[in-house]
GUPA-965777 format. One record per residue: x, y, z of N, C-alpha, C, O in turn. Coordinates in steps of 0.1 Angstrom, whole numbers, plus 5000, padded with zeros to 4 digits. Each point is the difference from the previous one (the first is absolute). Layout:
REM GUPA-965777
XYZXYZXYZXYZ/...
REM end
This chain:
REM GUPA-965777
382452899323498749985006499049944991500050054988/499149855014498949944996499050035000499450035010/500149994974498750115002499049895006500049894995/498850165019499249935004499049984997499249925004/500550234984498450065002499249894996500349924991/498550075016498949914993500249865006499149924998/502050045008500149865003499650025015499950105007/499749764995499149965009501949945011501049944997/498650135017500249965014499549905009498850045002/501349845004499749935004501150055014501250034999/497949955018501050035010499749875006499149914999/501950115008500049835010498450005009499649895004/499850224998498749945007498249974987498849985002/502350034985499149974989499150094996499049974994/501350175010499850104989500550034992501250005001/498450044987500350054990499750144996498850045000/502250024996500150154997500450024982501049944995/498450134999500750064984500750135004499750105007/501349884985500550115002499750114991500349994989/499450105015499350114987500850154997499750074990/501449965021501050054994501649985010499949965011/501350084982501049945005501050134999500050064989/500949985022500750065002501450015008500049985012/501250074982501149995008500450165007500250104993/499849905022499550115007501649975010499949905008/501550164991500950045007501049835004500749975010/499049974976500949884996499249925008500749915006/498550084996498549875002498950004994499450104999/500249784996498849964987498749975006499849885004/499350234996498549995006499549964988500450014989/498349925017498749954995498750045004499449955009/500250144984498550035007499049904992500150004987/499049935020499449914995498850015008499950075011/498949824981498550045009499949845001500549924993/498650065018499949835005499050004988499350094997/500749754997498849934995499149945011500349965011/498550044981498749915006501049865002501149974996/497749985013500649845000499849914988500449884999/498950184991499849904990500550074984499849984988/501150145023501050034987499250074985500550014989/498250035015499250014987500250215002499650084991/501049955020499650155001501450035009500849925003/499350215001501050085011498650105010498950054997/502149935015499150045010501050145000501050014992/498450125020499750115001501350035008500450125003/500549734999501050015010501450024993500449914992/500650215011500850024990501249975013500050035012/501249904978500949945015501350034991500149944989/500850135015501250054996501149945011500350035012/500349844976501249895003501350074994500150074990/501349905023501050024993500749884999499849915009/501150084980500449884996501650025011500850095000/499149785009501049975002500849844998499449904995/502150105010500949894996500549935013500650085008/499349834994500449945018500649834991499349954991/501750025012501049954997500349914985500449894998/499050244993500349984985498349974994499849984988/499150025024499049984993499050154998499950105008/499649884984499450165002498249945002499549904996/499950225012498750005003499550095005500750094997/498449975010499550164998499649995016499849905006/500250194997499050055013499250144998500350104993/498649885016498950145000500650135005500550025011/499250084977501150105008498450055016498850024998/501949995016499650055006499450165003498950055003/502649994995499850165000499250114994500350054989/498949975016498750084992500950134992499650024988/501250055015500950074994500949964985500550074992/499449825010501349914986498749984992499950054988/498749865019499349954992499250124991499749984989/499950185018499450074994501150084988499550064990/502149935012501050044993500149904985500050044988/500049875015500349914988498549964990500049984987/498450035026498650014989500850144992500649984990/499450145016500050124992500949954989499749934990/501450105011501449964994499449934985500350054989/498849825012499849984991498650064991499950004988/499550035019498750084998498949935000499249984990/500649965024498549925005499650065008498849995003/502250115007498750135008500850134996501150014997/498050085004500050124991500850105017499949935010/500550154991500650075006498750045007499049984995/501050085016499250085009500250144998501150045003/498150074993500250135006499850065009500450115001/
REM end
């Protein structure tokens, strides 16, 4: 695995996301990352947790959907704190 942290994401509709921490969660490699401004000078409030996948030898990420995986893998790494 390739450490990601801190490098900059670019997606096909030309956002860009840093990744600010990285995790492998049941033999798949998450990325929780926060979108940048459009002028790349800041990160916005929006936190988007990508899992890395491979479709015919190329690898590229998709947004994890599941509000369940995505609040498993923030905790997991320690970007939200558990609920009591």
């Amino acid at each position: 695995m390739e450490n990601r942290i801190n490098q900059v994401m670019e997606l096909a509709d030309g956002r860009k996301y840093v990744v600010i921490k990285q995790a492998i969660y049941k033999g798949n490699n998450y990325f929780v990352s926060m979108r940048l401004t459009d002028d790349e000078e800041d990160v916005t409030d929006e936190i988007i947790v990508f899992q890395e996948v491979e479709h015919e030898g190329q690898k590229s990420v998709q947004k994890v959907k599941d509000p369940n995986l995505f609040s498993l893998v923030c905790k997991y790494v320690g970007v939200l704190e558990e609920q009591e």
